[in-house]
DRENLUM-395211 format. One record per residue: x, y, z of N, C-alpha, C in turn; residue in one letter. Coordinates in pm, whole numbers, padded with zeros to 5 digits, always signed. Atoms other than C-alpha are relative to their C-alpha. Example, Ala and Ser with C-alpha at 12.3 -4.5 7.8 and 13.67 -1.06 7.14 Angstrom:
<atoms>
+00089-00119+00000+01230-00450+00780+00090+00120+00000a-00082-00119-00006+01367-00106+00714-00077+00109+00073s
</atoms>
This chain:
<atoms>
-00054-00135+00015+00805-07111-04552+00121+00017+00091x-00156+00007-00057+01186-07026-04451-00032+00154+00060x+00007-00146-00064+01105-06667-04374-00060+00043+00148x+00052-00033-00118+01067-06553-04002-00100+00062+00023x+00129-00082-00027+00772-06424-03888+00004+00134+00058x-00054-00132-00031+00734-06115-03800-00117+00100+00079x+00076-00123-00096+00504-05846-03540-00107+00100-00061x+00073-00145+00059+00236-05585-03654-00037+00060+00143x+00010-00047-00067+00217-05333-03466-00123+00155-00014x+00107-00095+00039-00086-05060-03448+00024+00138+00079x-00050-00138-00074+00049-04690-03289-00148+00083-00022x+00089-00076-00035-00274-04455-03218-00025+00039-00156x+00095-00025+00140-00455-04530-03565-00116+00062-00032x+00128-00095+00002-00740-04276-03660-00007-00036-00124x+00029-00011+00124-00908-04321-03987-00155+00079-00018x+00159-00145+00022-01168-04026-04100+00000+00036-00137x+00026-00024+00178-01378-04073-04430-00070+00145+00008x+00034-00139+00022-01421-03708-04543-00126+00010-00064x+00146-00057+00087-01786-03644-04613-00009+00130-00105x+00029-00070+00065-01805-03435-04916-00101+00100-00080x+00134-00046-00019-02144-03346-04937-00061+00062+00098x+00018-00089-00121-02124-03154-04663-00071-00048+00159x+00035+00017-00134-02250-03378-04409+00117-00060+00082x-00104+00017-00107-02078-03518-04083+00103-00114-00049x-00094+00056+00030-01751-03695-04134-00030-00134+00080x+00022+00101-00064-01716-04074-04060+00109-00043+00063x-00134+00064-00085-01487-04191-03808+00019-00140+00000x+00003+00181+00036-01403-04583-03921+00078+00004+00106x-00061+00063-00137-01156-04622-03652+00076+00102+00088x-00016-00076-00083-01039-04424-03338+00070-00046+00075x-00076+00004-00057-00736-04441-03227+00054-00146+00114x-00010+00117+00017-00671-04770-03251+00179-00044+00052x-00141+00057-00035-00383-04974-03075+00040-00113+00050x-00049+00093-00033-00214-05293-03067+00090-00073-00055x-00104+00069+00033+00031-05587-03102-00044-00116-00011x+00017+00133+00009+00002-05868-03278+00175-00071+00027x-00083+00063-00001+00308-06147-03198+00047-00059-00112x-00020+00019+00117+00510-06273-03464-00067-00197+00029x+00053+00127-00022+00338-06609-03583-00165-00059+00066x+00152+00003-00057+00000-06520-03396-00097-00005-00108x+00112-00062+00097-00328-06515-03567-00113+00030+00093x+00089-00063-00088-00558-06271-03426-00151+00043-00081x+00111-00014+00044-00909-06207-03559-00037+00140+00040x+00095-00085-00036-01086-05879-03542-00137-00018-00060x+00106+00060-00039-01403-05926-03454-00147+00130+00029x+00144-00158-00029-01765-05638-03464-00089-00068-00089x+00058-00043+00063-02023-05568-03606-00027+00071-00146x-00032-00107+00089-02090-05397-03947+00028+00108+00025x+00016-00143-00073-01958-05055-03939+00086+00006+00083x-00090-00013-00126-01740-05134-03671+00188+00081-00028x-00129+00001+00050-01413-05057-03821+00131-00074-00024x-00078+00116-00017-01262-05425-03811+00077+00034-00176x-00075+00030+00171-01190-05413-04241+00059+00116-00053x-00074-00117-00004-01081-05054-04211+00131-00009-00001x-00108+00040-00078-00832-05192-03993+00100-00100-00108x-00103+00151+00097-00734-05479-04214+00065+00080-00095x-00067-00067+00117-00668-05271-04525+00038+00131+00040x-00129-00122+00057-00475-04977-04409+00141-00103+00098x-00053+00092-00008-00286-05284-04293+00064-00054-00095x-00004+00030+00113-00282-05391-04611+00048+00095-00103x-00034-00117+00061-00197-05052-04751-00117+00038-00086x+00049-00033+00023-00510-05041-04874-00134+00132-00025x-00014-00042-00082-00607-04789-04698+00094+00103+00017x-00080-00068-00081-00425-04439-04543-00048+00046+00128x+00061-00087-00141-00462-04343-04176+00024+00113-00040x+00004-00140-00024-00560-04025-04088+00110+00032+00070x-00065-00033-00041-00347-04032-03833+00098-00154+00034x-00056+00120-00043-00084-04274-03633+00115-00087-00122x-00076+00069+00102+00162-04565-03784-00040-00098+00036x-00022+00109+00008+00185-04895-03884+00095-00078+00009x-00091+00057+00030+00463-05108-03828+00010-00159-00021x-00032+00168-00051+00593-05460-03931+00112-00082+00014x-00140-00035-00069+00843-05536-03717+00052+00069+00053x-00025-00147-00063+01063-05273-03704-00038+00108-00075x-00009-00056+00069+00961-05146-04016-00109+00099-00012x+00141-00074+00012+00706-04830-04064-00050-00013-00141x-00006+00027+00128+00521-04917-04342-00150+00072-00039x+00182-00074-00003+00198-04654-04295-00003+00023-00118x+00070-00081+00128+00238-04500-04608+00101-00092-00119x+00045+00097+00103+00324-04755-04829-00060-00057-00081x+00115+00092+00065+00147-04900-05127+00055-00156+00022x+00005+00142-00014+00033-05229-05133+00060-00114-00029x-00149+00066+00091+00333-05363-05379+00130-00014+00095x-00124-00030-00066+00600-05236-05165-00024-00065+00213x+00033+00060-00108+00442-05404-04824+00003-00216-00002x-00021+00118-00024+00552-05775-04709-00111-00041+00062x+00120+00070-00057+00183-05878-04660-00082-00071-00129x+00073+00048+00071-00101-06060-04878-00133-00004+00034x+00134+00007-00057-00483-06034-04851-00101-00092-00100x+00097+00102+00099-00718-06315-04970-00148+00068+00059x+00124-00096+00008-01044-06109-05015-00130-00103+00069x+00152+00091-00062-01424-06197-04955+00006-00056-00159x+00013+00068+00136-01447-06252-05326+00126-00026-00038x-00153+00093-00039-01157-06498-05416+00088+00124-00110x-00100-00075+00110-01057-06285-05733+00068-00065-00139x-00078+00046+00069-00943-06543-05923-00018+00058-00161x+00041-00024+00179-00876-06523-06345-00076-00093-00050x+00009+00102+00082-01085-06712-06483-00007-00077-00132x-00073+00010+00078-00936-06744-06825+00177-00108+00070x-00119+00070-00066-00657-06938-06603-00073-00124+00056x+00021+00100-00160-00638-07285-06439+00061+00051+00087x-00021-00023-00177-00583-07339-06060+00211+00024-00035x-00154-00014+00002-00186-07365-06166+00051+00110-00013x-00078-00162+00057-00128-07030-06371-00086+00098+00100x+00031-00095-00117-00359-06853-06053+00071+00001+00054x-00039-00016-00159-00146-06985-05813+00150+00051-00051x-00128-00019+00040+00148-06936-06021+00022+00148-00058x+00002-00116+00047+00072-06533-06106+00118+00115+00056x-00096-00110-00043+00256-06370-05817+00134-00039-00035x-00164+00109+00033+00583-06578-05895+00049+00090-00115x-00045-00064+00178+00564-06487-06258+00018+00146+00008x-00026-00129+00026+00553-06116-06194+00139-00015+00107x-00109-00005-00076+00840-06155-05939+00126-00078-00076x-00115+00083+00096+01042-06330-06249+00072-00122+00059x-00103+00125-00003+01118-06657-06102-00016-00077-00059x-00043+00101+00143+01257-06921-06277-00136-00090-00044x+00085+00092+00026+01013-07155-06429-00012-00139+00063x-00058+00124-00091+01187-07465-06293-00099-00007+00129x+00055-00044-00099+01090-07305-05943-00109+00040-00008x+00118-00042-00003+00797-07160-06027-00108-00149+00017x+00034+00108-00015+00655-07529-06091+00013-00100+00168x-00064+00084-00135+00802-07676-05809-00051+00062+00133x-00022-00027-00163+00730-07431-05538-00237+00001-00015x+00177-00036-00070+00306-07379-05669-00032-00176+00047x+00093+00140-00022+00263-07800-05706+00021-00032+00209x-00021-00018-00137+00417-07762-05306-00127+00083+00075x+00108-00082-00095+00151-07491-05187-00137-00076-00062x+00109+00040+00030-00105-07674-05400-00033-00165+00102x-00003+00143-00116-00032-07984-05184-00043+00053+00128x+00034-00028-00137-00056-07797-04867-00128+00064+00018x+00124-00062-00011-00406-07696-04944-00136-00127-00045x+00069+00138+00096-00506-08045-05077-00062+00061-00153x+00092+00014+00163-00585-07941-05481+00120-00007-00076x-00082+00053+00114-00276-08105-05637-00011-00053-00133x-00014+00064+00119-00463-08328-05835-00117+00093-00059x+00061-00055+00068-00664-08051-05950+00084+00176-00074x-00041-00132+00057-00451-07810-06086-00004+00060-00116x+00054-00095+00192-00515-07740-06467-00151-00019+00008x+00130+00005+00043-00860-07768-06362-00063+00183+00000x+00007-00124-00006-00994-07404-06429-00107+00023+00124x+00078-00045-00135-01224-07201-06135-00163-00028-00030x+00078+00001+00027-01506-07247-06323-00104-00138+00039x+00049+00128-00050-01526-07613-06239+00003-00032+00151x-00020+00024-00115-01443-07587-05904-00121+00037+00132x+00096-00042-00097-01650-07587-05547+00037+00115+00069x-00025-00102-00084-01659-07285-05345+00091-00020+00102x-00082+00010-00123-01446-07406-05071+00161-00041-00074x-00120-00002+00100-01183-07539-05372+00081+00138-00038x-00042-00100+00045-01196-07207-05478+00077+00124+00093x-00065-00096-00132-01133-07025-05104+00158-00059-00025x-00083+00008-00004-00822-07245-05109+00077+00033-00122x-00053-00036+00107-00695-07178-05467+00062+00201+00047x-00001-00136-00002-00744-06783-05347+00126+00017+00157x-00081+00023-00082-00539-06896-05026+00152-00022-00050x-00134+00062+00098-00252-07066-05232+00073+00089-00046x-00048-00095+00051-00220-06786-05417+00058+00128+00094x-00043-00066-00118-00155-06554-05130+00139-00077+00076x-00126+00090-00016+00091-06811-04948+00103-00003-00089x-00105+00053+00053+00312-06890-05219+00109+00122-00036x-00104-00094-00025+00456-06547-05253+00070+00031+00139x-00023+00080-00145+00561-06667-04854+00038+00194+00039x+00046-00100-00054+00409-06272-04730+00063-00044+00172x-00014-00006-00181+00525-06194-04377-00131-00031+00115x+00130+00013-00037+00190-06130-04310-00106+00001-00077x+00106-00002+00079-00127-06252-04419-00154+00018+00035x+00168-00083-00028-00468-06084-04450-00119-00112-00056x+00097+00071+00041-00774-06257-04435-00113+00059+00029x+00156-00095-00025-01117-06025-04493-00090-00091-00020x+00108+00054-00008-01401-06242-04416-00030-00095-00156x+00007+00060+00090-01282-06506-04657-00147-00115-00050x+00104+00142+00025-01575-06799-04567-00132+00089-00061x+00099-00048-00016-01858-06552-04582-00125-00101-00152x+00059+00078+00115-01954-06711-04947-00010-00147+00024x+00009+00129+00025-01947-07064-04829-00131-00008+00067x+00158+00048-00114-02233-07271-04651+00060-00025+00115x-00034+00088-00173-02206-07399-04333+00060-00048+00051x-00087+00138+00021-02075-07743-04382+00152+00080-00025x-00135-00033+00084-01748-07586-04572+00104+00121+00068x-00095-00104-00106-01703-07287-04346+00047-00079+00113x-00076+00054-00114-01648-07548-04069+00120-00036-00070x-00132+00119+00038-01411-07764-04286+00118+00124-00043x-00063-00114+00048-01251-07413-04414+00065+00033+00134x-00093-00090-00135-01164-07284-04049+00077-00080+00041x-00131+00093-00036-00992-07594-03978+00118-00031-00073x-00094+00038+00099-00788-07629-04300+00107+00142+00018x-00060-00098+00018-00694-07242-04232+00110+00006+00110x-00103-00014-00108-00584-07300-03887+00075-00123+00028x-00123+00096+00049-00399-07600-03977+00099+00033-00099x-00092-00079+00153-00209-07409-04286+00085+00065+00074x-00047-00069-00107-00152-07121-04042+00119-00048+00083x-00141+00022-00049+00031-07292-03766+00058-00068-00057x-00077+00095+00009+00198-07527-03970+00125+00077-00090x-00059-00140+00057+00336-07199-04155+00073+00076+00081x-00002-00086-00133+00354-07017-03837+00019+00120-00033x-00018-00120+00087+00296-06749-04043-00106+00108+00074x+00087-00083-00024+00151-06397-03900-00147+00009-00054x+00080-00016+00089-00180-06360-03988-00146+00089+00151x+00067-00039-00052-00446-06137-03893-00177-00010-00102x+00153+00019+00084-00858-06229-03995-00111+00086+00057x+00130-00123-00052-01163-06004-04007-00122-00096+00009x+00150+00056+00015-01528-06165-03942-00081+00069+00094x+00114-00024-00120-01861-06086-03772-00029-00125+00052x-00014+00145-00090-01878-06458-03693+00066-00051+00108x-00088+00055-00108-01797-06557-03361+00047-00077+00024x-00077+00083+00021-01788-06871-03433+00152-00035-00072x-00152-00011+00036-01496-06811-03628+00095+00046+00100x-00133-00090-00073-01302-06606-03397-00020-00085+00079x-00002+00119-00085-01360-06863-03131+00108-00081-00015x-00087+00162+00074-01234-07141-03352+00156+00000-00026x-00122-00038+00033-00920-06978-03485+00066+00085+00072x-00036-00119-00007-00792-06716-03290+00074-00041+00122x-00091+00008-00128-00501-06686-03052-00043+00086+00078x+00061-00077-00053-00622-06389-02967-00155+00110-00059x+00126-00039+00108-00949-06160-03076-00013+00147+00052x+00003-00131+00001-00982-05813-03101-00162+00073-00032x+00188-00052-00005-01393-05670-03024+00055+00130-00078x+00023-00130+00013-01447-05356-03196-00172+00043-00010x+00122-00080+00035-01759-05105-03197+00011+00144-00041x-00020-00166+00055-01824-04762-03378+00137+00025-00015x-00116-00079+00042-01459-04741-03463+00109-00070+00129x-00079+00018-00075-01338-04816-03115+00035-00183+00037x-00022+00134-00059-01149-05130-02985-00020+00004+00162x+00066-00015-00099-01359-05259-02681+00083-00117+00059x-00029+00041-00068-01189-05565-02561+00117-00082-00057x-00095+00178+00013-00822-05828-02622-00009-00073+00079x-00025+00085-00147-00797-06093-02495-00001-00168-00082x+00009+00162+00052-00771-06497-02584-00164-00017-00026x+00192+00048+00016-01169-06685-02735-00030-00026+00200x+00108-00031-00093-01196-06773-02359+00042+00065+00069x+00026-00111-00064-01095-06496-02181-00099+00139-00025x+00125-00118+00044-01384-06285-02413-00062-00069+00026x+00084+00066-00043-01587-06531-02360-00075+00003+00147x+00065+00001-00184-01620-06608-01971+00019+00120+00070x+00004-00159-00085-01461-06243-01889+00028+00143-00052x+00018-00147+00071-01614-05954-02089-00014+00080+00084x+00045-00124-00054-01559-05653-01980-00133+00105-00014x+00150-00063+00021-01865-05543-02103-00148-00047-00029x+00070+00106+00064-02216-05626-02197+00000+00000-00163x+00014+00058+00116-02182-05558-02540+00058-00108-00040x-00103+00153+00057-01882-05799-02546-00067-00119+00039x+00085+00127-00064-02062-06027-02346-00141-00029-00084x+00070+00027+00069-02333-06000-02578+00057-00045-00137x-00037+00020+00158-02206-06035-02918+00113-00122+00006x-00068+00150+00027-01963-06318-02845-00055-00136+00020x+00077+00103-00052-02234-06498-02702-00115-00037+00051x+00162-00049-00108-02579-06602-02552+00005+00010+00104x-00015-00026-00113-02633-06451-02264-00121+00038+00048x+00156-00046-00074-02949-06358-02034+00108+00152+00098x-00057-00133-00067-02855-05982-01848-00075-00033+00153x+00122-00024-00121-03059-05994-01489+00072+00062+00075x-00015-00121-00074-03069-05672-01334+00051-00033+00203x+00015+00028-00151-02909-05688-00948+00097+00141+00054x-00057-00098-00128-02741-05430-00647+00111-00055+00019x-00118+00028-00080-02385-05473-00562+00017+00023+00139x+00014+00026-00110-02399-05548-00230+00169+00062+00097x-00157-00022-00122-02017-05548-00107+00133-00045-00135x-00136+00080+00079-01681-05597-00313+00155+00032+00072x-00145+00007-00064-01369-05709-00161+00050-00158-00003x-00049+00086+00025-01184-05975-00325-00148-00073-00084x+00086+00036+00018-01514-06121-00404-00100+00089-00039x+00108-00085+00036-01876-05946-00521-00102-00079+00020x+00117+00113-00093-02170-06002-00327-00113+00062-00079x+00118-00121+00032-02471-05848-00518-00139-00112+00052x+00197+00010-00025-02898-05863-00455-00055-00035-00105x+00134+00038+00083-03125-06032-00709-00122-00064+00043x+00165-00004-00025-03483-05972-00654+00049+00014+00161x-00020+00035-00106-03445-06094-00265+00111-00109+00060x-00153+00088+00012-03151-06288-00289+00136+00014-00047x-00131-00063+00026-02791-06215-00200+00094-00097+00013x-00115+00082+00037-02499-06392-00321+00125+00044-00101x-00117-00023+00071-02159-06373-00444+00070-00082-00173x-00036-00023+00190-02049-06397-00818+00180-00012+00043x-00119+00050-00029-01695-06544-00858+00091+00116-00105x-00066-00125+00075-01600-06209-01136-00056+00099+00007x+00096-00152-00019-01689-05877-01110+00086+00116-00072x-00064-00052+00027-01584-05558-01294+00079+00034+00078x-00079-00103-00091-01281-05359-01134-00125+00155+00072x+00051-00153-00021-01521-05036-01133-00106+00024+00089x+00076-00023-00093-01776-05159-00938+00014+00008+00148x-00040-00030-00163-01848-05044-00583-00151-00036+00060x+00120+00041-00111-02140-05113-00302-00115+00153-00053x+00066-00112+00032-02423-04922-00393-00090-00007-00155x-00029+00003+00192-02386-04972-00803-00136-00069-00047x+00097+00065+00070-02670-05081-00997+00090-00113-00117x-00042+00057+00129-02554-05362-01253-00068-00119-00054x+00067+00143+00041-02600-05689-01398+00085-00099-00033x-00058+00157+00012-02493-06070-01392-00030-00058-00114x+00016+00067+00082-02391-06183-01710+00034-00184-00022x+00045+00108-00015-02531-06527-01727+00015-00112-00147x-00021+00043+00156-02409-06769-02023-00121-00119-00006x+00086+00146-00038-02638-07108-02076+00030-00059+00067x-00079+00049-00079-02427-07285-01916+00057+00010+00147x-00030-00038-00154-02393-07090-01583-00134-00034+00058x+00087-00009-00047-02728-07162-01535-00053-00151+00059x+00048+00204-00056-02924-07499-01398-00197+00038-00005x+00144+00003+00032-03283-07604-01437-00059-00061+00158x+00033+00059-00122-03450-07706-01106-00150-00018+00036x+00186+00036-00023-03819-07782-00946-00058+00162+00028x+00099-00126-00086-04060-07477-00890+00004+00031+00111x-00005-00003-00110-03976-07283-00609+00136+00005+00041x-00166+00047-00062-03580-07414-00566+00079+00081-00044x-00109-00062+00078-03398-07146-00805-00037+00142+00079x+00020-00150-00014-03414-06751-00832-00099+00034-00078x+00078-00073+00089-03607-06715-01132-00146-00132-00023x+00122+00097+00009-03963-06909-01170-00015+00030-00153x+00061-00004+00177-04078-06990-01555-00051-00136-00010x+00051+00155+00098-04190-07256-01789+00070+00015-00135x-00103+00068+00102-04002-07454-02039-00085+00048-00132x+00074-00038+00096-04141-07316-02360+00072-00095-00159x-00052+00140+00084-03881-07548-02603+00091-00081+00039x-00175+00075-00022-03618-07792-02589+00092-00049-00124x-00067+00020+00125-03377-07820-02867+00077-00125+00033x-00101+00100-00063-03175-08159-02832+00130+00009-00111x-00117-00039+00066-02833-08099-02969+00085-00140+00033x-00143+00151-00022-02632-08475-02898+00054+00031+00158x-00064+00016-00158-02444-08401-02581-00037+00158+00087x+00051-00082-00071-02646-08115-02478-00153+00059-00041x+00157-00065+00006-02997-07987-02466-00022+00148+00038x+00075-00114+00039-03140-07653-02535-00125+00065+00071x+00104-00008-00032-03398-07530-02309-00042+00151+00056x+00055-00164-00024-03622-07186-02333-00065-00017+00086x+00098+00018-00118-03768-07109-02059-00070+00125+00006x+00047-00145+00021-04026-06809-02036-00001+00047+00152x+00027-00106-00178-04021-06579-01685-00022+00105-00038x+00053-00113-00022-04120-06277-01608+00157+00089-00052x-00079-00107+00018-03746-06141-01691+00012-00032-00188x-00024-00004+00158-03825-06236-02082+00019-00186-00017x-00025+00148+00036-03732-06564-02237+00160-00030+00028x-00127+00035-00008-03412-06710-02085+00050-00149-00025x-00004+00116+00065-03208-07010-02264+00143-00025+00122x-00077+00102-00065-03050-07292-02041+00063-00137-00033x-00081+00065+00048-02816-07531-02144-00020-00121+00083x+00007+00115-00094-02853-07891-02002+00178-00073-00092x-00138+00119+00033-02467-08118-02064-00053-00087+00035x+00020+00137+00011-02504-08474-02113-00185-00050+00024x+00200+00044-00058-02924-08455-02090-00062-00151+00003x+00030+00172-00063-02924-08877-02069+00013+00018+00136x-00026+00009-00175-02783-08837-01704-00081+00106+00074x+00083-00129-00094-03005-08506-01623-00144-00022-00037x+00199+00002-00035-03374-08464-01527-00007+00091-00124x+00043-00093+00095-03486-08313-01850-00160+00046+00000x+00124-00078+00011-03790-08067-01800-00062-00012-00143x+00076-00040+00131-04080-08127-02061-00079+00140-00045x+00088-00145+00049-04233-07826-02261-00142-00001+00088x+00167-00001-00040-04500-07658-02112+00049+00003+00177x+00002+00018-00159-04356-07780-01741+00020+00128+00066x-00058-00165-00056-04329-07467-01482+00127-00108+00093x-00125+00036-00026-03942-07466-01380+00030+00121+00124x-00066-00087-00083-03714-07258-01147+00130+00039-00032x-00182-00024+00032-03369-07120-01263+00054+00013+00122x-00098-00048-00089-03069-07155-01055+00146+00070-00054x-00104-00100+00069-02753-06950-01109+00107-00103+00091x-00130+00044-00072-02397-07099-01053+00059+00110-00033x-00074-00129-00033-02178-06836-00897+00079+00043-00046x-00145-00015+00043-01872-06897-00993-00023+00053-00177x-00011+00016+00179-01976-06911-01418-00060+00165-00036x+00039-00127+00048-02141-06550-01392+00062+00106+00010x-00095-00081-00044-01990-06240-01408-00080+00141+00067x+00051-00142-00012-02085-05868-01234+00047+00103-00116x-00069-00034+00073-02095-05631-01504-00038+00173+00048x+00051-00134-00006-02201-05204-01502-00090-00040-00082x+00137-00001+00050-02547-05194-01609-00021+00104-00113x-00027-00124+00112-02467-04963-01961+00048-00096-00101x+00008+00044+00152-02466-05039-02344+00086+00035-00113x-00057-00027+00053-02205-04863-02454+00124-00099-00053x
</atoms>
């Protein structure tokens, strides 16, 4: 694609579905604001409900805010239909015709934009290459696999070469296997395009995988930006800290903060290498704890006493539940050939590494 990339920009977006039946109005998104970079691909990222696909399609023009603008670039393009906007959205369901092969799909937007035939040929067998289904192109949708068919619904989006492109929770229809091989084919397309693009999922694994940056939302509101591991290792919250990831909560006292955060669990005080800004000495909160911040040790040697209740062996890491008194907490063993691996059933001791946990405010909002 020859065309520069180009910015979206989100100005204090409100969207409010009007209950007509006289009950309470729904607020999908609240005052919503940000910047994507030209060439970025950013994921928004919730829950159902949250207002992530809200977001996408009055993006998309699908969609009018209540309030606020849209811009892309420099351009305001809030109240725009969807014709007259330099974007493209490849749906959850692909859409295709199927009365058409993969050629005359990918070749639809072209044809309504009257280009030549010559070109028209020339530029879909090009996007059909960059998606690998060249040598399937007069094959119709009917014959094709689900992950054939995500890219056919991709192709078709691309080849009208959109400023920006929308992607609403395209894998959701695949399996497993195909959504992996799908997120890599997308974010290989992507930068090799360097084409804007913004994607919706509740999968974290996705937003992880692909995302320059990732955008949390809940009830409407946007809760955290930030890069996969800066949500990751430093949520500002616990929901974020929950929903991007497994985590154990254990309740402790902020002890002291200055430069550092010293808090109390159970009878034991120690410092935590992140801590919110908001907390102060005094504060009730909690140390969010990933698998991985944690360690397995002899009875007696950690903070938390339990027993190993499973062990999952995963190849270059092991899986291990452990039951205590604060619930069932899961510990991560790396490389479990070189580590003492606790058998089921054994009583254990959790230890906490300092640095990998964070202090958070002890609230759910």
């Amino acid at each position: 694609m020859s065309k520069a990339s180009v910015s979206v920009r989100i100005e204090n977006v409100t969207k409010i579905f009007k209950d007509l039946r006289g009950k309470a109005d729904v607020v999908a998104v609240n005052d919503a604001n940000f910047e994507i970079e030209p060439g970025e691909l950013v994921t928004l990222l919730g829950p159902s409900g949250c207002g992530k696909t809200t977001t996408l399609r009055m993006i998309g023009g699908f969609e009018l805010p209540t309030k606020g603008r849209i811009f892309l670039g420099n351009e305001d393009i809030t109240f725009l239909p969807p014709n007259k906007r330099d974007t493209a959205t490849v749906f959850q369901s692909y859409g295709l015709f199927p009365h058409m092969n993969v050629f005359d799909n990918v070749a639809y937007g072209l044809k309504l934009r009257k280009v030549p035939s010559k070109q028209i040929k020339e530029k879909v067998m090009n996007t059909l290459g960059l998606v690998g289904l060249r040598d399937l192109a007069q094959r119709p949708p009917s014959k094709l696999s689900g992950g054939q068919q995500q890219r056919v619904a991709l192709a078709r989006s691309l080849i009208v070469e959109p400023s920006v492109l929308l992607l609403d929770e395209p894998l959701s229809n695949l399996d497993a296997l195909l959504r992996e091989q799908m997120r890599v084919e997308i974010k290989r397309i992507q930068k090799s395009l360097g084409i804007t693009t913004i994607y919706v999922t509740h999968d974290r694994v996705e937003a992880m995988s692909l995302s320059d940056r990732i955008i949390v939302m809940k009830n409407g509101f946007i809760r955290q930006i930030g890069s996969p591991d800066r949500i990751y290792e430093d949520p500002d919250s616990k929901f974020v800290a929950g929903f991007v990831g497994k985590v154990a909560f254990l309740p402790v006292e902020i002890m002291s903060v200055d430069g550092r955060c010293s808090v109390r669990f159970e009878d034991k005080v120690f410092e935590v290498g992140k801590f919110s800004p908001e907390l102060k000495p005094g504060d009730k909160g909690v140390i969010m704890a990933r698998p991985e911040s944690l360690k397995l040790l002899e009875s007696g040697a950690g903070m938390i006493e339990g027993r190993v209740n499973t062990n999952i062996y995963l190849g270059g890491s092991l899986e291990s539940f452990v039951s205590t008194d604060r619930g069932e907490i899961l510990v991560q063993i790396d490389n479990p050939a070189e580590k003492k691996v606790f058998a089921e059933g054994e009583g254990v001791s959790i230890g906490i590494i300092p640095n990998l946990v964070k202090a958070l405010p002890d609230r759910d909002d």
